[in-house]
N, C-alpha and C positions, 0 to 999 in steps of 0.2 A: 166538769164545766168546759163546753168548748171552747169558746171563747179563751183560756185558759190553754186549750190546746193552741190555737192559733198563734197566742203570743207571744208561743215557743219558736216560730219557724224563724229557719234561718237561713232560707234560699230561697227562697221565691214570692207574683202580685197580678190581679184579674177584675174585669167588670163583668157583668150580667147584660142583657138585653131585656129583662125584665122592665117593663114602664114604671115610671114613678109621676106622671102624670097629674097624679091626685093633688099634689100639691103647688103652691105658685110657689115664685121666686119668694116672695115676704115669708112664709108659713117654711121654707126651707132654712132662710135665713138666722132664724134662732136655734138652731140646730146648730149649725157652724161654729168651729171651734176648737178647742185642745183638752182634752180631758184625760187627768192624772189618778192614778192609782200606785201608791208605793212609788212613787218617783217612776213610772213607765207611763210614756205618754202615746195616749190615740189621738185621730183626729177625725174632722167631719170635716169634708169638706164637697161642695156640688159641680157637681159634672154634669153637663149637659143637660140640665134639670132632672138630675138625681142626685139624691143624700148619698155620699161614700162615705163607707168608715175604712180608713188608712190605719192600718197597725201595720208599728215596726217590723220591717222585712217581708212583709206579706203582700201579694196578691189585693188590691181594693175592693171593698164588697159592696153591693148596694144595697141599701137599707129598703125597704119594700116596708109600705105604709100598713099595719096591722090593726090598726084604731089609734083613739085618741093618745098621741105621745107616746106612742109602742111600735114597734117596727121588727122586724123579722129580718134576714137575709137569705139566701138562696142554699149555702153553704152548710147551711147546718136546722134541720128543719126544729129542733126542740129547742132553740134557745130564743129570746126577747129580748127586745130592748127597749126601757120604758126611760122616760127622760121626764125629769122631778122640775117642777116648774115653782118659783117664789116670788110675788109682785110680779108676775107677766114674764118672770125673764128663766131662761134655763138657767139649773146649776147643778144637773147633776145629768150620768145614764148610768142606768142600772142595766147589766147583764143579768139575765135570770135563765135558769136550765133546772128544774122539778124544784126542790125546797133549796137548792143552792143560789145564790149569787154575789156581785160583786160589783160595789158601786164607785164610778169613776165621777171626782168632783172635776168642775168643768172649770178652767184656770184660763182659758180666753176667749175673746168673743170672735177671735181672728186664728184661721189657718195658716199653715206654712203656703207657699206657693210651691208645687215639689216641680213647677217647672222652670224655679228660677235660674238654678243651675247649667241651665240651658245655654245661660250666655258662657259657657266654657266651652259649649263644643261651636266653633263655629265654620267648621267645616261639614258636606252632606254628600254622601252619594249615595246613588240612586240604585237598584238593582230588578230583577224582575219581582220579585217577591220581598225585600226587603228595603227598609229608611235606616240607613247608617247615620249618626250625627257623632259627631268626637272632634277632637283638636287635633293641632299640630301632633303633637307629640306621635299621635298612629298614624302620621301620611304615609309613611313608610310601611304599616304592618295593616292597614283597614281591607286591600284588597285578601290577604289570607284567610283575614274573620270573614269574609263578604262569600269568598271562591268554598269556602266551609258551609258556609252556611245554606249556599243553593248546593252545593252538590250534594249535599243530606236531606235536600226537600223534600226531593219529591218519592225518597225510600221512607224517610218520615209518613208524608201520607199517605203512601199506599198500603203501609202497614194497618193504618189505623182508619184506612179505606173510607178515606176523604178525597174529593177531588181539588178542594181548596181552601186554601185559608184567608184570613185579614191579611193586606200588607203590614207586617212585623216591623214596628220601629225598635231600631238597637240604640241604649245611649252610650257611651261609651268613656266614660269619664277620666281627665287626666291625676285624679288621683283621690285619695280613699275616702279624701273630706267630702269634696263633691259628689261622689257615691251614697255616701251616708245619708246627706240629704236628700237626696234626689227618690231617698226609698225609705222616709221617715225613721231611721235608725243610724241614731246622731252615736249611740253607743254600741254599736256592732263590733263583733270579734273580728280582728283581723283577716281571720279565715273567712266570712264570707265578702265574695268577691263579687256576684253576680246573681241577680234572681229577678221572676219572672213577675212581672208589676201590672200583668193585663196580660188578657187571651191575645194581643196584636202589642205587644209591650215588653219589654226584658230590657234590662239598666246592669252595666257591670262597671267594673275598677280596669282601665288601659293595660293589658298585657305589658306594657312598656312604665307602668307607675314602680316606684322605688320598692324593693322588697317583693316583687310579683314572679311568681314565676308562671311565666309568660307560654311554654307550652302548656300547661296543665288549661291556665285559663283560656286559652283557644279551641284545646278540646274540649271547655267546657261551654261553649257558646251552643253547640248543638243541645246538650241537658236543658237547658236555660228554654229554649225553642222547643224541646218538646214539651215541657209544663206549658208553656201557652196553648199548645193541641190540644193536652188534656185539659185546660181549663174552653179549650172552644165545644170538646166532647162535653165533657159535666163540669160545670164553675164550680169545683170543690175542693180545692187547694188542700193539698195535707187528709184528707180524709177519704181511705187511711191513710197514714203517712209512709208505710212501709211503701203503697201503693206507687203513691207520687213521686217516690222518689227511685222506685224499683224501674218504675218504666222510662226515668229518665235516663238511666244509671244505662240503661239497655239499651237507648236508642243512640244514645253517642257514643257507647263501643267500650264503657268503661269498667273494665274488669280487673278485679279484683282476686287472686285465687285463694277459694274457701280453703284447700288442703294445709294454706299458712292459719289456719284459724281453729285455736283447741275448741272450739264449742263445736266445729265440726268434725274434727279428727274421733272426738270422741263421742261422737254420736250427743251430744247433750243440748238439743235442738229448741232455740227458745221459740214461744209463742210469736207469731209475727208482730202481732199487734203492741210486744214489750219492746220490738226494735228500737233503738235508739244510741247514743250517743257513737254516732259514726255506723254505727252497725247495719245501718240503713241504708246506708252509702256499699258498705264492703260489700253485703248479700244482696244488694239490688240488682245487680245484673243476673247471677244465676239464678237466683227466686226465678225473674220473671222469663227466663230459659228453660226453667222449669216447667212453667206454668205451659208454654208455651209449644214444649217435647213433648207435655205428655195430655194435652187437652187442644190445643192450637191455640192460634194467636186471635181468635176471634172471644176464649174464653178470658183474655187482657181486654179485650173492648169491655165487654161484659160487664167487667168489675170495676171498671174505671165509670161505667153506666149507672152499675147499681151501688157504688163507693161502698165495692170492696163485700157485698153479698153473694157468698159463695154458693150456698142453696140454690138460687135463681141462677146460677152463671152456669155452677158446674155439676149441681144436680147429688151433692156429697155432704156432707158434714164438716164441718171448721179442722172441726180433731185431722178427718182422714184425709182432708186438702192437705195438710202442713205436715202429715207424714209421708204421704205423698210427694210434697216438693224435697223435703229433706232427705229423705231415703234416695231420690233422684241423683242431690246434687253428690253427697257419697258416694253413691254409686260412679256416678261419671268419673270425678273428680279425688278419691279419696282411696277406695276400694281396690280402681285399676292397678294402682301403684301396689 
């Protein structure tokens, strides 16, 4: 169940350019709202005269109208979403993906405001390609996140052989509460500190907040900024997720060496697609080093195009892709020694 995948992430947030047109403000209206499953709350809320769905930590999606009370998103093309109406009024959405789903009862008829937060950061400066907003607390540290963030631009898009992006608003919170908010996940691990809430959008926790360590999250402003690339390439956050997170891992320089890690020393090479808890993060960088030594970097666009179809990219089978990247990274990395 996708949707199931999505409302695992824990870094990163995106809109579409899709129209949502079909609908007025009134018929948007009863859509809006907060809806619980197991105590995990989504939202709906309109933008710009489109229906978002705001899940915890993620990227916003726009609901694209599918028929009566049913809606799709961009993100994930087999799943639905139908919303159960009683006396005129919502009170439920159903996720659906083949004979699965999963229905969220709808507990208010009002959204958060996730820009309320806003009044914390009341400082703003300007750059050429980016909107800083943050508090006191960063006056001292905004131009480092700022001078990081253009001098990785324009090697960002050239990589990804773009000429330009959105101006990129950063927010910059002076602490974890205001975070939380600001990116619908009032119950986040302390570990996530920052993630990408829109293709021209990233929200993180002040380098300078109690308990932060403060280099780590400065180099990670650049990861942050390249998920919105990849969501201005394809709006598909996490799908796959090795993907998402491989190419972030790789554009802000964050390496990890595999040689410290027994699934590589001894050759016991998991499927990509099982990556997960941290693992995603370790191997993201070589993966996509991989990918990139022995195919070029044009077979990263690729798959970031066709989320993550290797066939259509690189012209091989799943099997010999991933013995291919692994045997690489060994090689490089493991074998020399």
């Amino acid at each position: 169940m996708r949707l199931f995948v999505v409302l695992l992430l824990c870094c990163s947030v995106f809109t579409t350019q899709a129209q949502n047109d079909t609908l007025s403000s009134g018929e948007l209206k009863k859509y809006i709202g907060k809806y619980d499953v197991n105590g995990m709350v989504v939202q709906l809320v309109s933008l710009k005269q489109s229906l978002m769905l705001v899940v915890p930590g993620a990227p916003m999606q726009e609901m694209i109208p599918d028929g009566v009370n049913k809606f799709k998103t961009s993100s994930f093309e087999d799943e639905r979403f139908l919303f159960v109406e009683k006396d005129g009024k919502t009170t439920a959405m159903i996720s659906q993906r083949g004979e699965q789903s999963l229905e969220f009862r709808k507990i208010s008829d009002t959204a958060d405001n996730f820009a309320g937060t806003d009044s914390l950061l009341t400082l703003r400066k300007l750059t050429a390609h980016f909107i800083l907003l943050y508090s006191s607390i960063d006056a001292a540290s905004v131009n480092s996140i700022a001078d990081r963030l253009e001098g990785d631009y324009k090697r960002v898009l050239n990589d990804f052989k773009l000429d330009k992006m959105p101006v990129t608003t950063v927010r910059i919170y002076p602490n974890r509460e205001g975070f939380k908010h600001g990116i619908n996940f009032p119950n986040a691990p302390d570990e996530v500190l920052a993630t990408a809430f829109g293709k021209d959008d990233f929200r993180m926790v002040s380098p300078n907040a109690e308990g932060v360590d403060s280099a780590m999250l400065t180099k990670g402003v650049t990861h942050e900024f390249t998920h919105c690339v990849h969501l201005n390439i394809d709006y598909s956050p996490n799908n796959p997720r090795w993907l998402w997170e491989g190419v972030a891992m790789f554009e802000s320089d964050w390496f990890f060496d595999p040689k410290e890690l027994d699934i590589i020393r001894n050759k016991q090479f998991p499927p990509l697609a099982t990556l997960g808890n941290g693992m995603e993060y370790m191997l993201g960088y070589v993966i996509i080093e991989a990918i990139r030594d022995i195919w070029g970097f044009d077979a990263v666009i690729s798959l970031i195009k066709t989320r993550g179809n290797v066939a259509s990219s690189v012209s091989i089978s799943e099997n010999e892709f991933e013995k291919s990247i692994f045997e690489h990274i060994y090689s490089k990395y493991v074998k020399k020694d």
